[in-house]
N, C-alpha and C positions, 0 to 999 in steps of 0.2 A: 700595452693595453691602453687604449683611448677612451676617456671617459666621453659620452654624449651629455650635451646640456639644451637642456629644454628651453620654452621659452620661461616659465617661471622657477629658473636656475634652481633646476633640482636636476641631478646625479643618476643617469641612467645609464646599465651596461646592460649588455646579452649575458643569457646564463653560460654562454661560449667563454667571453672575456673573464667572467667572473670563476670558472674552474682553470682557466691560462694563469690570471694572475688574483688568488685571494689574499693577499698580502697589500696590493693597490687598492682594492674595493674596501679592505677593512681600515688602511691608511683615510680613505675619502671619508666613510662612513664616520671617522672621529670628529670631523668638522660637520656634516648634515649628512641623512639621511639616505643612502643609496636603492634605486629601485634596480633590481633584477629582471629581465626581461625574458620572456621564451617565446619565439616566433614570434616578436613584437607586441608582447602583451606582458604585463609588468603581473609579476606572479607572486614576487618576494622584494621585501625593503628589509634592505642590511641598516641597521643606525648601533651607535654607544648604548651601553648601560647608563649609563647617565641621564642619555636621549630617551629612552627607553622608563625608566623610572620616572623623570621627569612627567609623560604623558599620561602615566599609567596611576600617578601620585602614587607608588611604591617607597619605602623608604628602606635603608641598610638591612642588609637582614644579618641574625648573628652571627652568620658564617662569615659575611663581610668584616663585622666586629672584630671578629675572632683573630683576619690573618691582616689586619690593620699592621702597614711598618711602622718602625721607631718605637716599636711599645718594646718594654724587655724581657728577656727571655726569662721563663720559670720553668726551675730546675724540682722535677716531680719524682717523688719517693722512687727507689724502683722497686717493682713488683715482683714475688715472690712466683718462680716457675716448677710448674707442675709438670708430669709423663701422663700420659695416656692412662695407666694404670693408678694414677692417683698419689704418686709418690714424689714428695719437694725432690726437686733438682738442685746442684750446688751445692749440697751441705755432705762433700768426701770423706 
């Protein structure tokens, strides 16, 4: 896949290149912003979440919070399983 570069170095592919190789487009897209082209008319810009927040002034949301690495794991009760008919399970 060949990236096209404009005159003001911005990141253009065909929607052709970009379902050949979306692994390349989303590699380019970490550094700036990629436009997606159809029949030579830019229809979609691929960019990061980061890129993306950044413009939008969005910030983490909890679900981001939540799967944060290096935090430690917690070990949660485990929960009591029921049948269909209403009857604890596990207690033979």
């Amino acid at each position: 896949m060949s990236l096209q570069v404009e005159r003001a170095a911005v990141k253009i592919i065909t929607s052709r290149e970009f379902n050949q190789d979306v692994s390349q487009a989303k590699r380019a897209a970490r550094i700036e912003p990629v436009f997606v082209t159809d029949r030579g008319r830019p229809t979609h810009v691929l960019m990061s979440v980061e890129t993306y927040r950044r413009l939008t002034g969005q910030t983490e949301t909890i679900v981001d919070l939540l799967a944060m690495p290096g935090l430690p794991a917690v070990e949660l009760p485990r929960s009591e399983a029921w049948d269909r008919q209403g009857r604890q399970l596990g207690n033979d």
